[in-house]
VOPAGU-2260 file (C-alpha; in pm, 1 decimal, decimal comma):
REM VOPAGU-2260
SITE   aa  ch    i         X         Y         Z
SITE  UNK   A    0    4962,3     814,6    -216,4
SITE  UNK   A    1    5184,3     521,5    -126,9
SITE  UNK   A    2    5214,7     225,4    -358,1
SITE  UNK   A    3    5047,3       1,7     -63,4
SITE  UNK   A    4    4753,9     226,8     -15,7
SITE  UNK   A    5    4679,0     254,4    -397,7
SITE  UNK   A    6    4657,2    -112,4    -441,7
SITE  UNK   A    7    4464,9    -147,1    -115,7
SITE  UNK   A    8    4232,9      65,0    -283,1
SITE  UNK   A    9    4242,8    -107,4    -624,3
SITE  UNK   A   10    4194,4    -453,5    -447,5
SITE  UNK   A   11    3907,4    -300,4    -209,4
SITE  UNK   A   12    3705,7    -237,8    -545,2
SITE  UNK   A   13    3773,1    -560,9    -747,1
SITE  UNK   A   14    3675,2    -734,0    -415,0
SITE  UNK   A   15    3382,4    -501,9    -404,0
SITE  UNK   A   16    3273,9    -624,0    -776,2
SITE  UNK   A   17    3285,4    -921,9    -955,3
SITE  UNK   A   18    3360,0    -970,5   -1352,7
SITE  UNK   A   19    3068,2   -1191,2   -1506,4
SITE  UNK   A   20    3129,2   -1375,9   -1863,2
SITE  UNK   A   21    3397,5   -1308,1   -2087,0
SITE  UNK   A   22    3590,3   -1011,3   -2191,6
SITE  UNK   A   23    3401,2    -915,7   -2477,7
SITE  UNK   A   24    3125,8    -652,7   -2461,2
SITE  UNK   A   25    2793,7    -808,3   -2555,5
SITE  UNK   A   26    2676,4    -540,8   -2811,3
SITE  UNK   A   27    2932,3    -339,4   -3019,7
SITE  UNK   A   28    2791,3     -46,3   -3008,3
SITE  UNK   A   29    2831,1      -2,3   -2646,2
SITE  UNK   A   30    2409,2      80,6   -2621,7
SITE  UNK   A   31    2316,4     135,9   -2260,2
SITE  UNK   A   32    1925,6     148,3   -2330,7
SITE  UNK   A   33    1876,4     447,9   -2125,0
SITE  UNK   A   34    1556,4     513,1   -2073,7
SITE  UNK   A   35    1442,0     839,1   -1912,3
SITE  UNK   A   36    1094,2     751,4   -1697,9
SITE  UNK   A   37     905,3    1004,7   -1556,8
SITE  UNK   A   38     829,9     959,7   -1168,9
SITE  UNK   A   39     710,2    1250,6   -1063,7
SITE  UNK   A   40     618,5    1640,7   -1210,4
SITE  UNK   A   41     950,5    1717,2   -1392,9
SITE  UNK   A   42    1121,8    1450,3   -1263,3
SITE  UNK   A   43    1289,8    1144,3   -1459,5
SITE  UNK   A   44    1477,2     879,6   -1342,7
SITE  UNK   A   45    1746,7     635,9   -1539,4
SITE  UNK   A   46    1715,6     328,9   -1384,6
SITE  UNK   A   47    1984,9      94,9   -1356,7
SITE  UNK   A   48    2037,1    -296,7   -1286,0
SITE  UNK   A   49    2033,2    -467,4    -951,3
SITE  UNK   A   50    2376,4    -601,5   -1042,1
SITE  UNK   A   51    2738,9    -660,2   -1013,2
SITE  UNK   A   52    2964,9    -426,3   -1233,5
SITE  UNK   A   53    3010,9    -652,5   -1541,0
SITE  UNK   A   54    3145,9    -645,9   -1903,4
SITE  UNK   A   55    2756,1    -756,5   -2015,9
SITE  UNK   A   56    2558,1    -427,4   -1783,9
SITE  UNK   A   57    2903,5    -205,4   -1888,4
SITE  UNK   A   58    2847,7     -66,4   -1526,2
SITE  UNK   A   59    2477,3      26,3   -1577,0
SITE  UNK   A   60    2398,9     -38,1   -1211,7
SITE  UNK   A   61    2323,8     248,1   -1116,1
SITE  UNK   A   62    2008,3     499,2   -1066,1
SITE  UNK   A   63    2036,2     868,6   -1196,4
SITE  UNK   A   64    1786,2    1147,6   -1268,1
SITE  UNK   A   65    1736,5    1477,3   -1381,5
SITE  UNK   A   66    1479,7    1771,9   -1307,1
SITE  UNK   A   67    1387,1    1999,8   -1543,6
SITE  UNK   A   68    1323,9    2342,6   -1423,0
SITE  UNK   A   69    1156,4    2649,1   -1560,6
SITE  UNK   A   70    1579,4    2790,6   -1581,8
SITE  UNK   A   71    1685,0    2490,6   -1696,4
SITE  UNK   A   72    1797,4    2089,2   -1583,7
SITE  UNK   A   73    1964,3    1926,7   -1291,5
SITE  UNK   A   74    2151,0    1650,4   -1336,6
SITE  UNK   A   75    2174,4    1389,6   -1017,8
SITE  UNK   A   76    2481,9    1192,3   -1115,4
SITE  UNK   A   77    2689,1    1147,7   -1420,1
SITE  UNK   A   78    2688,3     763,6   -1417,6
SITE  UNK   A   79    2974,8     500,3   -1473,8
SITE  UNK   A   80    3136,9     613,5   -1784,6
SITE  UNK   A   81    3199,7     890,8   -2084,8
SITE  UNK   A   82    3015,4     670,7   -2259,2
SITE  UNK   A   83    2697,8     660,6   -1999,0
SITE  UNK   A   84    2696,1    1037,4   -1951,4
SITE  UNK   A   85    2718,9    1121,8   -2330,7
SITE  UNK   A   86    2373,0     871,4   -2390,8
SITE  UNK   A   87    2254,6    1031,2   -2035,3
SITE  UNK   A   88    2254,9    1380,6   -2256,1
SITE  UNK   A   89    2077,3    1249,6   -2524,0
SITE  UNK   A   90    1802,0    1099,7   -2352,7
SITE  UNK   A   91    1797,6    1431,4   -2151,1
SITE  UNK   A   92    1782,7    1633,6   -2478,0
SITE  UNK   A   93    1493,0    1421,5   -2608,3
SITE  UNK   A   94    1242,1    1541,4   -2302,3
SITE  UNK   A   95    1393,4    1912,1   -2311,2
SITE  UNK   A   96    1564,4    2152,3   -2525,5
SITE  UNK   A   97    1679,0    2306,6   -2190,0
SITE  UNK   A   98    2030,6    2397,2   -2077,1
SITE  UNK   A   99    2178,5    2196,5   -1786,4
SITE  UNK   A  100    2273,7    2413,7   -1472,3
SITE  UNK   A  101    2491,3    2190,5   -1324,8
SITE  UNK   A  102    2544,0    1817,7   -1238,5
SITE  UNK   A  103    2495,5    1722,3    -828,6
SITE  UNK   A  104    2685,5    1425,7    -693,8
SITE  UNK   A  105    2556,9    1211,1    -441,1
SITE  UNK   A  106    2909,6    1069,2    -312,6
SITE  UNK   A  107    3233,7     962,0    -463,7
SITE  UNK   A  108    3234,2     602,4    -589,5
SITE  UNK   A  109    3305,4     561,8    -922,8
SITE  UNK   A  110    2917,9     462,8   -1102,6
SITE  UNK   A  111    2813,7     786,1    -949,5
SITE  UNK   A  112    3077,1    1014,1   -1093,1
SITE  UNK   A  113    3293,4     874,2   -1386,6
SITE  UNK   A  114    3083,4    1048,7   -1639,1
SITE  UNK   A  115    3171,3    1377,8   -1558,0
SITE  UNK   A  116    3381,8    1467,9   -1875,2
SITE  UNK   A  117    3064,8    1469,7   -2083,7
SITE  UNK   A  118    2911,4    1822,7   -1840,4
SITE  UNK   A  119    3276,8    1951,8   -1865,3
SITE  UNK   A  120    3051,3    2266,8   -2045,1
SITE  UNK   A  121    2853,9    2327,6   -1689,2
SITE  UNK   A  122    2897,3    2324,0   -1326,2
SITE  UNK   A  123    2970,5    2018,1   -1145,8
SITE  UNK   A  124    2890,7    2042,1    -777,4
SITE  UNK   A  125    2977,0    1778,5    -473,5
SITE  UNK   A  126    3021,9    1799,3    -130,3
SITE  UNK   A  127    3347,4    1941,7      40,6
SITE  UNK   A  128    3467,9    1572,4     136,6
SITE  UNK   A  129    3330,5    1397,7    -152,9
SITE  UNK   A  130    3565,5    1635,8    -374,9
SITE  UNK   A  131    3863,7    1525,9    -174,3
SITE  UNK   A  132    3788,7    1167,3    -183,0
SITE  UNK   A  133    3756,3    1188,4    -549,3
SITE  UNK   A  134    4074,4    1377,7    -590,7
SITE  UNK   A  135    4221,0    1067,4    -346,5
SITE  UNK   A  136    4089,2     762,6    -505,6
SITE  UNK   A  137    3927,3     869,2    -852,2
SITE  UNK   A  138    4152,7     767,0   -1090,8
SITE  UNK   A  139    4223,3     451,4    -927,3
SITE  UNK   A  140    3910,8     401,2    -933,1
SITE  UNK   A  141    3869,3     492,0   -1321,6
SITE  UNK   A  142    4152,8     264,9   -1406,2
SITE  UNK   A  143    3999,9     -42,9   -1181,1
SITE  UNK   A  144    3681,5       1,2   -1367,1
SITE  UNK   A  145    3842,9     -85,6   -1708,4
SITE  UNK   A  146    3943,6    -407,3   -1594,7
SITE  UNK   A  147    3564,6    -466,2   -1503,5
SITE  UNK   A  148    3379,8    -358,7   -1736,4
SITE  UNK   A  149    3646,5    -322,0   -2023,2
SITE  UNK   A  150    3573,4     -77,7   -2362,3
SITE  UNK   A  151    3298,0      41,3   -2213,6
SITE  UNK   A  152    3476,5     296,3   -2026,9
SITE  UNK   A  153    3740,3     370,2   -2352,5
SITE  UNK   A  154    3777,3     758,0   -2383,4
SITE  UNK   A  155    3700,2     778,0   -2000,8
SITE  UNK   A  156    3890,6    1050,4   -1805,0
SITE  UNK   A  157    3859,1    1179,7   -1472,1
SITE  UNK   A  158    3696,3    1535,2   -1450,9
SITE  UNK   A  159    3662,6    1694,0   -1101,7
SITE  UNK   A  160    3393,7    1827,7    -943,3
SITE  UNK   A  161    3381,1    2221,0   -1006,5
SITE  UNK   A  162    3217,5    2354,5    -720,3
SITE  UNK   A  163    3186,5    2270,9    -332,0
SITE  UNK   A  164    2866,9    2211,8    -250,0
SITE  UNK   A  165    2695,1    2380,0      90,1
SITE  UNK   A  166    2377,5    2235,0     297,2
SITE  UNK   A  167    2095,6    2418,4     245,7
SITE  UNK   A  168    1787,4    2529,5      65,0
SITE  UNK   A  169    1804,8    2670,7    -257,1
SITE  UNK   A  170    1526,0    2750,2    -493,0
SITE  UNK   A  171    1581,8    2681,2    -886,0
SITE  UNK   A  172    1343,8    2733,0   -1160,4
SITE  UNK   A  173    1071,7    2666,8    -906,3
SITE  UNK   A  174    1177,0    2415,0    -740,6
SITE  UNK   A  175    1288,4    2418,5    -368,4
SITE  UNK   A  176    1603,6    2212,6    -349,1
SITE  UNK   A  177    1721,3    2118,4      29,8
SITE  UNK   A  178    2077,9    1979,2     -47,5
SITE  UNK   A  179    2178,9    1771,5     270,8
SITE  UNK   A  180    2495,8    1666,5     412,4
SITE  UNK   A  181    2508,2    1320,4     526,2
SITE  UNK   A  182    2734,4    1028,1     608,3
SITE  UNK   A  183    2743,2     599,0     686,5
SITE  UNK   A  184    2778,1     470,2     303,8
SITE  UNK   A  185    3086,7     716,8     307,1
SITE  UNK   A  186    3214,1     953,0     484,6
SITE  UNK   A  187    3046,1    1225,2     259,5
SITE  UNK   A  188    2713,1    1157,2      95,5
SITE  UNK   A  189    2473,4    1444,3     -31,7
SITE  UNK   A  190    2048,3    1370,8     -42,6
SITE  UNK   A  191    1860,3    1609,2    -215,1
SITE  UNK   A  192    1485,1    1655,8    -100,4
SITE  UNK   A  193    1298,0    1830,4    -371,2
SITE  UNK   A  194    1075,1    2035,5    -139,3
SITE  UNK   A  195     814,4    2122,6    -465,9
SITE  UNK   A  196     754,7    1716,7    -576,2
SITE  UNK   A  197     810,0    1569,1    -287,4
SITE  UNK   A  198    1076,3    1376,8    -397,0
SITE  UNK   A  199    1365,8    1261,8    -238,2
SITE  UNK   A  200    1708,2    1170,8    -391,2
SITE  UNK   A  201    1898,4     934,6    -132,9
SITE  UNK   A  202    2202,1     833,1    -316,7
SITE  UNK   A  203    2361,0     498,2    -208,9
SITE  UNK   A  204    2244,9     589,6     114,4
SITE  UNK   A  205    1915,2     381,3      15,8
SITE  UNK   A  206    1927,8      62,2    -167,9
SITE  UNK   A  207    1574,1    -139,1    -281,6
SITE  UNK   A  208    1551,1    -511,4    -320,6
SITE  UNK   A  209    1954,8    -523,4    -300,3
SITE  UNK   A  210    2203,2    -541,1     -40,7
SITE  UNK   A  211    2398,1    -303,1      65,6
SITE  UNK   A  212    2780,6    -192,4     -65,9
SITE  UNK   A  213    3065,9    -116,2     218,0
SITE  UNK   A  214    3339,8     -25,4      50,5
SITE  UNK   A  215    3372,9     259,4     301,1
SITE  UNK   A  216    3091,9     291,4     535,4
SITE  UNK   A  217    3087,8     347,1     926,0
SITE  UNK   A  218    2767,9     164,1     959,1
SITE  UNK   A  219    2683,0     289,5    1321,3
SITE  UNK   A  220    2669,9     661,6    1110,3
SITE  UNK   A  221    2481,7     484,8     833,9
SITE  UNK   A  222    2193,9     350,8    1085,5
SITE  UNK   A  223    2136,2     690,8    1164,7
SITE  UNK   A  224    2109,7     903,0     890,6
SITE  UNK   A  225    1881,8     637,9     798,7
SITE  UNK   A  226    1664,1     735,9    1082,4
SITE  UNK   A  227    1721,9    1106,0     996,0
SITE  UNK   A  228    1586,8    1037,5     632,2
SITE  UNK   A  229    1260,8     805,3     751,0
SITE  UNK   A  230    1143,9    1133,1     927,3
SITE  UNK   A  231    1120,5    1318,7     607,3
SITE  UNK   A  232     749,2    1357,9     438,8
SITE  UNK   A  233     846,6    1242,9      71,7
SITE  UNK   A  234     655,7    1124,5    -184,8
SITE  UNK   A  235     877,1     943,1    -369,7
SITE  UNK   A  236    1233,4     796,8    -278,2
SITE  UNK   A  237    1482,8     749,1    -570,7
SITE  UNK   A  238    1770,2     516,1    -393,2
SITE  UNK   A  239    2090,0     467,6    -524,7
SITE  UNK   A  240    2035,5      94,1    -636,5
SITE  UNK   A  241    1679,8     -61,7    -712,4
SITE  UNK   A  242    1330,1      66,4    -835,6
SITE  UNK   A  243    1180,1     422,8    -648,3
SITE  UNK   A  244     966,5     380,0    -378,2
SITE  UNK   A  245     679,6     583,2    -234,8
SITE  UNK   A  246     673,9     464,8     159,4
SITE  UNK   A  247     949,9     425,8     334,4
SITE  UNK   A  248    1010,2      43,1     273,3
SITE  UNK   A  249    1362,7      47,7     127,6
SITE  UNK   A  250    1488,5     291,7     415,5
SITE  UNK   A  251    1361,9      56,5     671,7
SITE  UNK   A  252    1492,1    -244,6     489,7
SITE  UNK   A  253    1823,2    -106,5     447,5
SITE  UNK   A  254    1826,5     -32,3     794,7
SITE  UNK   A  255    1750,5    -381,0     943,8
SITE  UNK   A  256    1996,6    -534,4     689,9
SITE  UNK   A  257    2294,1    -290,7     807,1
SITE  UNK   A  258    2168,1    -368,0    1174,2
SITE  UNK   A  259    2169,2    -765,9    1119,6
SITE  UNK   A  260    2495,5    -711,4     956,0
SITE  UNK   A  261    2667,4    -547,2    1221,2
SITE  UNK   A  262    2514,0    -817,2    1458,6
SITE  UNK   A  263    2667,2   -1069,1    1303,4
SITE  UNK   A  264    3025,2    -904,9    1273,0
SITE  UNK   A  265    3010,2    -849,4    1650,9
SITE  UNK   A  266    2833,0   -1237,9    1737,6
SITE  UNK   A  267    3151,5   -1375,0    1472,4
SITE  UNK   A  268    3429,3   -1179,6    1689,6
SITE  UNK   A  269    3319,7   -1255,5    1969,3
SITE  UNK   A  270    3305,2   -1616,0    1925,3
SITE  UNK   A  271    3670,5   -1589,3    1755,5
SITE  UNK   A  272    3514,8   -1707,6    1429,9
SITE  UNK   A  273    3769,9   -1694,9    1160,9
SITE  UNK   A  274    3664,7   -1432,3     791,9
SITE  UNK   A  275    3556,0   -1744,8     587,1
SITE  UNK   A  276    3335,6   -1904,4     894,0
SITE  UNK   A  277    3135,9   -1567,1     900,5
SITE  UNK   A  278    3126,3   -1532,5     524,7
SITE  UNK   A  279    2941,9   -1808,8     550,8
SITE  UNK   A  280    2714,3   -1700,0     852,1
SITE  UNK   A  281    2322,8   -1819,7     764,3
SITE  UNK   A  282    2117,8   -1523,7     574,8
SITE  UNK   A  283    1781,5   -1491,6     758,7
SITE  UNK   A  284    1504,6   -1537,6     544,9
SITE  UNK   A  285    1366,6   -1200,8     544,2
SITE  UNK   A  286    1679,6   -1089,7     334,8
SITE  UNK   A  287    1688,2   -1410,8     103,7
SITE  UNK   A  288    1510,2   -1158,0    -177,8
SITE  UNK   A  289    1769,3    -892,2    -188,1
SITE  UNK   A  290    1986,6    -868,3    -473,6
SITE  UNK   A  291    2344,9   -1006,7    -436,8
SITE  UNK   A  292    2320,7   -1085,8     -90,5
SITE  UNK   A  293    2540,2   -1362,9       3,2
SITE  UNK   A  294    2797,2   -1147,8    -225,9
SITE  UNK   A  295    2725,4    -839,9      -4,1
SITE  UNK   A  296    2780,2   -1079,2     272,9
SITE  UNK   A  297    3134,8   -1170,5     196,8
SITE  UNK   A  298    3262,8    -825,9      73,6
SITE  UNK   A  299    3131,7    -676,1     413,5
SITE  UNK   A  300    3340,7    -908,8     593,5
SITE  UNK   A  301    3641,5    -857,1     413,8
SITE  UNK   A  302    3570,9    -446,0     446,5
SITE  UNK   A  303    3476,3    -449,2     798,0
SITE  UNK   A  304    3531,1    -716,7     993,8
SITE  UNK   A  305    3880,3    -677,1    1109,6
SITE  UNK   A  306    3776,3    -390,2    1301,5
SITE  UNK   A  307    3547,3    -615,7    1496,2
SITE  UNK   A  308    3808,4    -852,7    1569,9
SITE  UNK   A  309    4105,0    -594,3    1726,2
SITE  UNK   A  310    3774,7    -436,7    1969,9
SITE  UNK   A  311    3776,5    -833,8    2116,7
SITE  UNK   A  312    4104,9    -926,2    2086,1
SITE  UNK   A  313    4171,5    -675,3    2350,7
SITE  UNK   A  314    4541,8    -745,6    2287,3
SITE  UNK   A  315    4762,6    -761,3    2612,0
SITE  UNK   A  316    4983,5    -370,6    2670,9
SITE  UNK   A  317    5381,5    -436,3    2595,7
């Protein structure tokens, strides 16, 4: 990787996420209060904050979950840290004295995967392009995290994904598992539909009450897998930021955000308004709620928007 693309990376990340507060973690004991709550037969869910990555959450943003199967658990996600994953195993180990299969990744940015280390004992399965963005960008992305949320991530190391994960059904320890092979957040994002609960897994595919991240979606993709996953009969939805849902609310409001957002790129370059003019574009009122928003706002500009400007510059042939 050239020196240029690995700080383009580095920068696309600290841009992404902002440090809150000081440089000190606020407990010393590094406690991310994980809570394992049941949503649905066999089913628990660790909830994280509606937040930036800071030194006071420790990178506890983000949802994960585990189903425990007559063979044994699933793990979806391994969370932020060595730290996170190692706590995720306790709490696990508190509801069941069963072995963990294997560990299922829903894409490859780093609160979803940085964990890994502590399942270094089982399988670790992600889709085909997720495992090659990880081996592209992971430790970049493990080394930008420590400047974000500092000590939390101390002992952290990046651990690849074992096994390449295929679309498909699968049935384990009773449960039908349809593993499917998506794309818009990034160019690789797995959903898992648990065919037996009714419950779907959606990744960061789905976020609830927040705004959406871009770090490296193709949004036009995005809109319609979103369509793809409103068609599905679940009865619960576990998104990748914010509380479960059992309609499809959050899949419908993540769709009119990404829809309003790509509006407004295309009304901004059209009208040869500057980064910082549509950075500060007016947030309709319907979105005012949502987590982070204005914050969203200006990252998505910075990620996308100079690929709106070059399709109306139109720039004269030499």
């Amino acid at each position: 990787m050239s020196i240029i693309r690995g700080f383009s990376i580095m920068l696309l990340f600290s841009l992404g996420f902002l440090i809150n507060g000081s440089l000190q973690a606020t407990k010393n004991t590094f406690d991310y209060e994980l809570k394992a709550v049941k949503i649905a037969q066999d089913t628990y869910l660790f909830e994280g904050k509606t937040e930036d990555f800071s030194v006071q959450n420790g990178g506890n943003i983000v949802n994960t979950a585990f189903i425990v199967t007559t063979e044994g658990v699933i793990v979806i996600d391994s969370g932020i840290s060595r730290r996170y994953s190692e706590q995720q195993r306790v709490a696990i180990a508190k509801i069941t004295d069963k072995t963990i299969l294997g560990v299922y990744l829903t894409h490859h940015h780093p609160d979803h995967f940085l964990g890994n280390q502590t399942y270094s004992d089982t399988k670790i399965y992600a889709l085909a392009e997720t495992i090659k963005s990880i081996k592209v960008e992971g430790e970049i992305f493990r080394s930008n995290m420590y400047r974000l949320v500092g000590d939390w991530m101390r002992g952290t190391l990046l651990t690849m994904p074992t096994e390449k994960l295929k679309a498909g059904k699968k049935t384990i320890g009773k449960h039908q598992l349809e593993f499917l092979s998506l794309h818009g957040h990034t160019a690789s994002d797995l959903a898992i539909f648990d065919h037996t609960t009714g419950v779907l897994f959606t990744g960061d595919l789905v976020f609830n009450r927040r705004a959406a991240t871009t770090p490296h979606a193709n949004v036009v993709k995005w809109l319609k897998t979103l369509t793809e996953l409103k068609d599905l009969r679940f009865n619960v939805l576990v998104p990748g930021h914010g509380p479960i849902a059992r309609d499809t609310t959050p899949i419908k409001q993540t769709y009119d955000y990404l829809n309003w957002l790509v509006n407004t790129l295309k009304e901004g370059a059209s009208n040869g308004m500057d980064m910082n003019e549509v950075m500060h574009s007016e947030i309709p009122e319907r979105f005012e709620s949502l987590a982070l928003v204005r914050e969203e706002l200006i990252r998505s500009v910075s990620h996308l928007y100079p690929v709106f400007e070059n399709e109306f510059l139109n720039p004269a042939k030499q």
